[in-house]
LODREN-172323 format. One record per residue (C-alpha): residue number from 1; residue in one letter; x, z, y. Coordinates in steps of 0.001 Angstrom, whole numbers, always signed. Layout:
N
pos:NUM code:a u:X w:Z v:Y
...
***
This chain:
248
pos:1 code:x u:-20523 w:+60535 v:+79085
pos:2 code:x u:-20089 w:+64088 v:+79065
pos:3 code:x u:-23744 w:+64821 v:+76648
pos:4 code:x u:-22280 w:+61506 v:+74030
pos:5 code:x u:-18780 w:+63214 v:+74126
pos:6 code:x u:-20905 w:+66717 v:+73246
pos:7 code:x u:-22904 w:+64897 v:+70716
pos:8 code:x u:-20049 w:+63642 v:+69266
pos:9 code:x u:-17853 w:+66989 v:+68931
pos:10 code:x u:-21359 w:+68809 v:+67407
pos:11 code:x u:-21889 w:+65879 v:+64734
pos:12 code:x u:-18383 w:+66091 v:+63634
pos:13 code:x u:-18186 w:+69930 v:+63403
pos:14 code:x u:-21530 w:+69593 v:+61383
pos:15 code:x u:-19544 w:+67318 v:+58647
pos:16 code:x u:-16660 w:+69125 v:+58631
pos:17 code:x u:-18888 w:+72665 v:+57922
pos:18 code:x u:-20259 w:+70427 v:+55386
pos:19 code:x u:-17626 w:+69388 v:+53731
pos:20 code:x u:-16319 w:+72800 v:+53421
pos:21 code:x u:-19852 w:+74338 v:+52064
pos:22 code:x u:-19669 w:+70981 v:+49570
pos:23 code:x u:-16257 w:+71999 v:+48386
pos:24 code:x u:-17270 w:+75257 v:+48170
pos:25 code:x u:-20264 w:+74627 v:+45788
pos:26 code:x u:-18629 w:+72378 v:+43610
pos:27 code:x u:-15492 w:+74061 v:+42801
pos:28 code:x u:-17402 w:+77315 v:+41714
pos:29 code:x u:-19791 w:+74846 v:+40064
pos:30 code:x u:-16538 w:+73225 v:+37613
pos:31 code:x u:-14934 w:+76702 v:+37508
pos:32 code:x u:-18798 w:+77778 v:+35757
pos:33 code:x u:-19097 w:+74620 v:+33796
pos:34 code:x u:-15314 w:+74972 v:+32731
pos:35 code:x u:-15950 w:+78553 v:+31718
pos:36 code:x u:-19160 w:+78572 v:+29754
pos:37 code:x u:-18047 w:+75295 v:+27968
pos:38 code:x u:-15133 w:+76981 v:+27005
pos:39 code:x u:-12374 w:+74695 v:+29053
pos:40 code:x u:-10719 w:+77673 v:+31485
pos:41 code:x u:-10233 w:+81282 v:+30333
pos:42 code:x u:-12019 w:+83229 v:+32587
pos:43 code:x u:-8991 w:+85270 v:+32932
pos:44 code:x u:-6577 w:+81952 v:+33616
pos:45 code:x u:-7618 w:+81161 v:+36955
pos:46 code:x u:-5536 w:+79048 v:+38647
pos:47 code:x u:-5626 w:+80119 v:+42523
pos:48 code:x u:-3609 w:+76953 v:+43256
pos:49 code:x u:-6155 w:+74426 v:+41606
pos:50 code:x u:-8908 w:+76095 v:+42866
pos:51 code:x u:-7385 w:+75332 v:+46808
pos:52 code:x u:-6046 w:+71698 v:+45411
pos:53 code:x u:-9912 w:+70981 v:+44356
pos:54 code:x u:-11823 w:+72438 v:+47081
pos:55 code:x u:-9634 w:+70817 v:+49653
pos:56 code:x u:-9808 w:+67455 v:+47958
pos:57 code:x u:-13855 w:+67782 v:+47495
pos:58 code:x u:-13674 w:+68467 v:+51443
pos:59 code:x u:-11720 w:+65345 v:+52089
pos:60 code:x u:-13806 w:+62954 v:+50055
pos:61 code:x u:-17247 w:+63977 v:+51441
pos:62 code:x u:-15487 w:+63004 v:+54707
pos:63 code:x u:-14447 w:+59881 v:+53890
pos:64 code:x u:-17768 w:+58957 v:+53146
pos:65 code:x u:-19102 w:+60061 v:+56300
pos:66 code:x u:-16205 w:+58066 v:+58133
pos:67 code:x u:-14649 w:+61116 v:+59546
pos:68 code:x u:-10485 w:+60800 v:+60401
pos:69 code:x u:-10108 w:+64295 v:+60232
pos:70 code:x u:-10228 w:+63596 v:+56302
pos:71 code:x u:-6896 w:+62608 v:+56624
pos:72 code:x u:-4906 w:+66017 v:+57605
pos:73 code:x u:-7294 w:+68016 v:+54831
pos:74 code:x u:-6199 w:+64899 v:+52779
pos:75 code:x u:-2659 w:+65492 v:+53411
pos:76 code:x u:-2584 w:+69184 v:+52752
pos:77 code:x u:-4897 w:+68398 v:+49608
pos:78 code:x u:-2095 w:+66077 v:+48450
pos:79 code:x u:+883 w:+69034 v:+48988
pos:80 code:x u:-1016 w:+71457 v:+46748
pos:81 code:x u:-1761 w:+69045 v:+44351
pos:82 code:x u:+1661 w:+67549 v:+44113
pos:83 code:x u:+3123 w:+71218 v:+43275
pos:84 code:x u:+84 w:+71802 v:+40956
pos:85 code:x u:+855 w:+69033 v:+38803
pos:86 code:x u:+5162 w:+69172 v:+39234
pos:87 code:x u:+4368 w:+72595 v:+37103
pos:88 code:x u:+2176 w:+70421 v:+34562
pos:89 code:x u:+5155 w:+68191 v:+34207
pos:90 code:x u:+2974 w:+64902 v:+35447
pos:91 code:x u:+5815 w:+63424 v:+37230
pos:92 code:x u:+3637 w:+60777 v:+38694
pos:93 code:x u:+1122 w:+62038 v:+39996
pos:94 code:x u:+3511 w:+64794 v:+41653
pos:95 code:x u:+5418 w:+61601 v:+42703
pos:96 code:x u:+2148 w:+60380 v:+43882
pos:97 code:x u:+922 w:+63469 v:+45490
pos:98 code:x u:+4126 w:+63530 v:+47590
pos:99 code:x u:+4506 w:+59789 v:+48664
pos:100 code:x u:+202 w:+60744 v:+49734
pos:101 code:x u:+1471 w:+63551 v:+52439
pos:102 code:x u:+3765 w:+61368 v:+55341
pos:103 code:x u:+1760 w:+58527 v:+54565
pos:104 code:x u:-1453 w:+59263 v:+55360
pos:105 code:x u:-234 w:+59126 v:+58658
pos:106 code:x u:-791 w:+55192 v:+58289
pos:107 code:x u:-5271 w:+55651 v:+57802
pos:108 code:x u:-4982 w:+58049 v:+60443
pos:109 code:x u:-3736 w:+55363 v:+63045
pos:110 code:x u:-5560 w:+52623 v:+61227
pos:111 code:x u:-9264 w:+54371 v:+61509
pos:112 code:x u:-8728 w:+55260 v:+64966
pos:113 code:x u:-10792 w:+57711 v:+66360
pos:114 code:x u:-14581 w:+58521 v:+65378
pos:115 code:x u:-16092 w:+57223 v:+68344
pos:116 code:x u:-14560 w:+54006 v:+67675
pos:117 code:x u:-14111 w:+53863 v:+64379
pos:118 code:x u:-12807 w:+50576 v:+62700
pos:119 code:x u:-15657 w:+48911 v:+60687
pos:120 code:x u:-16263 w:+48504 v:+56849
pos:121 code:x u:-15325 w:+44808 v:+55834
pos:122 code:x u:-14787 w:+42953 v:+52269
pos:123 code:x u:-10693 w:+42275 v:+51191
pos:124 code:x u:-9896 w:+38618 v:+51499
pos:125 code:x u:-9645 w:+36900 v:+48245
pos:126 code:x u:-6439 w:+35237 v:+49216
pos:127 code:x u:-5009 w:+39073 v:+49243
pos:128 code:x u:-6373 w:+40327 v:+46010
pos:129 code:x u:-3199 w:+38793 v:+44140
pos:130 code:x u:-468 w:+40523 v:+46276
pos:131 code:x u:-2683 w:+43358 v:+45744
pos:132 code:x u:-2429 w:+43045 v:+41787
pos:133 code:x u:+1265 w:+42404 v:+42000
pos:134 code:x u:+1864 w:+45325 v:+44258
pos:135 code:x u:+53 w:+47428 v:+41985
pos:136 code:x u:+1621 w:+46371 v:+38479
pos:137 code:x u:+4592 w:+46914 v:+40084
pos:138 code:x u:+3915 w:+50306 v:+41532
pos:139 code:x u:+2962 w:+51056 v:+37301
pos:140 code:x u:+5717 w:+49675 v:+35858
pos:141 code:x u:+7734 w:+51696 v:+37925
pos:142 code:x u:+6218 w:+54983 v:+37224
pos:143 code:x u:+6213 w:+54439 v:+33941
pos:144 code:x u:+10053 w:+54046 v:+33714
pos:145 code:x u:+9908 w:+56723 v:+36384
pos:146 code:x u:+8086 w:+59064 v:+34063
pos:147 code:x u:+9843 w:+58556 v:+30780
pos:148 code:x u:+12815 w:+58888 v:+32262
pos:149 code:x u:+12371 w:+62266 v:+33486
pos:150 code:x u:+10146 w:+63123 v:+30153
pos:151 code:x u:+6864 w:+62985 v:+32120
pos:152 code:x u:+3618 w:+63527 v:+29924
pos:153 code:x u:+1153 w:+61301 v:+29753
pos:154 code:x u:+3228 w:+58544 v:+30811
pos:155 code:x u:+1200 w:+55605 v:+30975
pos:156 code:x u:-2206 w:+56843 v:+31596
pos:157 code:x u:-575 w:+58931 v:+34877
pos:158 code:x u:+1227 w:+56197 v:+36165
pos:159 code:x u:-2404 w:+54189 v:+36564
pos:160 code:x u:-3372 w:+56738 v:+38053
pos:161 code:x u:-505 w:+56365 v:+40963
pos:162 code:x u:-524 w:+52475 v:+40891
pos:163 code:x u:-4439 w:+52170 v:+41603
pos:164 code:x u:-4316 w:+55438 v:+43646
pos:165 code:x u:-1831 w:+53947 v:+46217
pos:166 code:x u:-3499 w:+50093 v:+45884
pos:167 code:x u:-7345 w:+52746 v:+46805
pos:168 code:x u:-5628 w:+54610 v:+49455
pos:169 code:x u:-4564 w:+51732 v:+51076
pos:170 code:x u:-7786 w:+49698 v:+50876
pos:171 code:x u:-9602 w:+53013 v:+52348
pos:172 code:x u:-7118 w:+53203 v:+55411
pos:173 code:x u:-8075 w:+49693 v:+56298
pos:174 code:x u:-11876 w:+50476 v:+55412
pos:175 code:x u:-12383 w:+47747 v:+53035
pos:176 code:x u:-15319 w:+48327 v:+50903
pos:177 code:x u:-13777 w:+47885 v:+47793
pos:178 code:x u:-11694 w:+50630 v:+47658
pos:179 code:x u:-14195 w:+52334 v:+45892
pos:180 code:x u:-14341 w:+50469 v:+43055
pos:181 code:x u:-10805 w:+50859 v:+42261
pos:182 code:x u:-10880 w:+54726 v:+43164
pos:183 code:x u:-13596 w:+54484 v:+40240
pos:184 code:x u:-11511 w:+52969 v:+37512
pos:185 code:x u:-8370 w:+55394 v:+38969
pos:186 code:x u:-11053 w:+58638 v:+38178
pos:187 code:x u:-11924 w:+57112 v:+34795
pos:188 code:x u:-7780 w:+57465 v:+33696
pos:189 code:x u:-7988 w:+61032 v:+35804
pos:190 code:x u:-10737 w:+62495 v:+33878
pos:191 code:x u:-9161 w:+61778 v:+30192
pos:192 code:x u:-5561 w:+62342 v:+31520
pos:193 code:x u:-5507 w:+65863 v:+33322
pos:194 code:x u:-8305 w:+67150 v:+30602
pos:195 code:x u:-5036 w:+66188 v:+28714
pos:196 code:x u:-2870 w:+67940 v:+30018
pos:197 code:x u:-4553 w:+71315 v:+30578
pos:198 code:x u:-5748 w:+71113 v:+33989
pos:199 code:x u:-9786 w:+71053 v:+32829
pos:200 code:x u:-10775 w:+72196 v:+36251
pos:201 code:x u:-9039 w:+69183 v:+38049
pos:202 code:x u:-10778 w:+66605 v:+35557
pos:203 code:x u:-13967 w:+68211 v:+36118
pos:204 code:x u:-14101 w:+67427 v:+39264
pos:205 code:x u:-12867 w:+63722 v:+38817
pos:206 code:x u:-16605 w:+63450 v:+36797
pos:207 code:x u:-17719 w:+64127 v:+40756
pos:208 code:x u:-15102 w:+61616 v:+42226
pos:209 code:x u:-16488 w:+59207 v:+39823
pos:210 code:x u:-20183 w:+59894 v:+40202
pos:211 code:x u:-19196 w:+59635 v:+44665
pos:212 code:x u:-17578 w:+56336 v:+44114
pos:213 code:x u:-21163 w:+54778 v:+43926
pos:214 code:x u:-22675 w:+56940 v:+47107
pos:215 code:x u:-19610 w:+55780 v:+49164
pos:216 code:x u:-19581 w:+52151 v:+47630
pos:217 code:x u:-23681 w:+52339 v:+48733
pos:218 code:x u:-23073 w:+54160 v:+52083
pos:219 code:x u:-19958 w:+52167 v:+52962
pos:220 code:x u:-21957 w:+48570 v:+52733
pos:221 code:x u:-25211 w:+50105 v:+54367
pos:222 code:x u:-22453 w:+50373 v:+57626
pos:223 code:x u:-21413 w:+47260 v:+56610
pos:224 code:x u:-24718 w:+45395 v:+56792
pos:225 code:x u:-25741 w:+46866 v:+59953
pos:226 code:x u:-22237 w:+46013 v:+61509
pos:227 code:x u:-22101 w:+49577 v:+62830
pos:228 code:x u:-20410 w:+52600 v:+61633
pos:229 code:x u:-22929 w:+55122 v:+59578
pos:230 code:x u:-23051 w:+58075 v:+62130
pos:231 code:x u:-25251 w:+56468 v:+64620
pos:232 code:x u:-26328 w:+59931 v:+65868
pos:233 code:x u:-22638 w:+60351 v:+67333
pos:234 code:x u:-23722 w:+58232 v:+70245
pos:235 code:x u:-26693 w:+58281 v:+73219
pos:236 code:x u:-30444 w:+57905 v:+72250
pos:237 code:x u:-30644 w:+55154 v:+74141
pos:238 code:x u:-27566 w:+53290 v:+72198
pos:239 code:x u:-29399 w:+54071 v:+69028
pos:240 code:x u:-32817 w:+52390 v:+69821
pos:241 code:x u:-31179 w:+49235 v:+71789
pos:242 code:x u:-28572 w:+48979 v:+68173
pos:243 code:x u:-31920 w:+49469 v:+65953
pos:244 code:x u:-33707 w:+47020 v:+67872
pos:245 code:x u:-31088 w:+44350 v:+67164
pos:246 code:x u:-30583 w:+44645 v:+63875
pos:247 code:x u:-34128 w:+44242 v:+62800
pos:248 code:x u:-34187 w:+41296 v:+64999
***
């Protein structure tokens, strides 16, 4: 017990350095693009963007490796973001950002912990129209929400909270088609913060978009082999005895 529990701990730091070189790399990469194409002023760097990316690029490489300690870089992610864009006056997705911090609480106790993860499965179909309501409601109100308070971008924002919340809550409960609806949420993202002057944030939904097919791919590879991804988290001898039965 005590060399799986080391294993473990030493797999986990790996993806968290990871995650932290990844967010790194590709926030200096969309600050460079941004830059030479002409998007950010070199001299315009926004210090708070530049945490709110790298801290979200972290999170999302660890949801793909089905790490729950995505969820308290998620949830300080969400705080800086939900400030950055209050001062870009997109009320929803600072409404968004917001509602994001408490309740990520929720996929934190739904995942459990990495060792025993909970597994990737499909939504039920007799779910998918409570889903639909939920979410045009969650729009329709946003949208009121938004003009209300003289929000920009009104209607293209306020998809971005309605599938945002209906994605968050399909990830908590690891249901492999989260992904698709994170990639029609980055789709609005990309054309709506570009928008609004936040070229550095939309840059990196191009990545978000580009990830929703690796974690879509990764997610039903874990799926197929009823097991979770990170088979090197557990003994040698686990590892052959689980390979051995699913080829059989």
């Amino acid at each position: 017990m005590p060399i799986i529990n080391l294993t473990h701990r030493t797999t986990q730091k790996r993806d968290v350095l990871e995650s932290i070189a990844i967010g790194f790399g590709l926030t200096a990469l969309s600050y460079i693009v941004g830059v030479v194409a002409n998007w950010i002023p070199i001299q315009d760097l926004n210090l708070l963007e530049v945490f709110a990316v790298l801290t979200s690029y972290a999170c999302t490489y660890l949801c793909v490796k089905q790490r729950r300690i995505n969820y308290p870089i998620g949830a300080i992610s969400s705080a800086a973001y939900a400030y950055l864009f209050f001062q870009s006056g997109l009320l929803a997705s600072t409404v968004l950002n917001a509602y994001l911090v408490p309740t990520l609480i929720y996929g934190w106790i739904r995942w459990r912990k990495d060792a025993d993860t909970r597994p990737v499965t499909h939504v039920s179909i007799k779910w998918i129209p409570a889903y639909l309501a939920i979410a045009g409601a969650g729009y329709y109100g946003a949208v009121l929400l938004s003009k209300e308070f003289g929000g920009a971008m009104a209607w293209t924002d306020s998809v971005i909270l309605a599938g945002t919340i209906l994605a968050q809550f399909l990830l908590d409960n690891k249901k492999l088609e989260n992904w698709i609806v994170w990639a029609i949420v980055n789709i609005f993202a990309i054309y709506t913060y570009a928008t609004s002057g936040l070229p550095l944030v939309a840059f990196q939904y191009v990545f978000f978009l580009a990830n929703t097919v690796y974690g879509y791919l990764t997610w039903k590879r874990s799926k197929d082999h009823g097991q979770s991804i990170r088979t090197n988290d557990r003994n040698a001898t686990d590892v052959r005895t689980l390979a051995a039965d699913t080829v059989r």
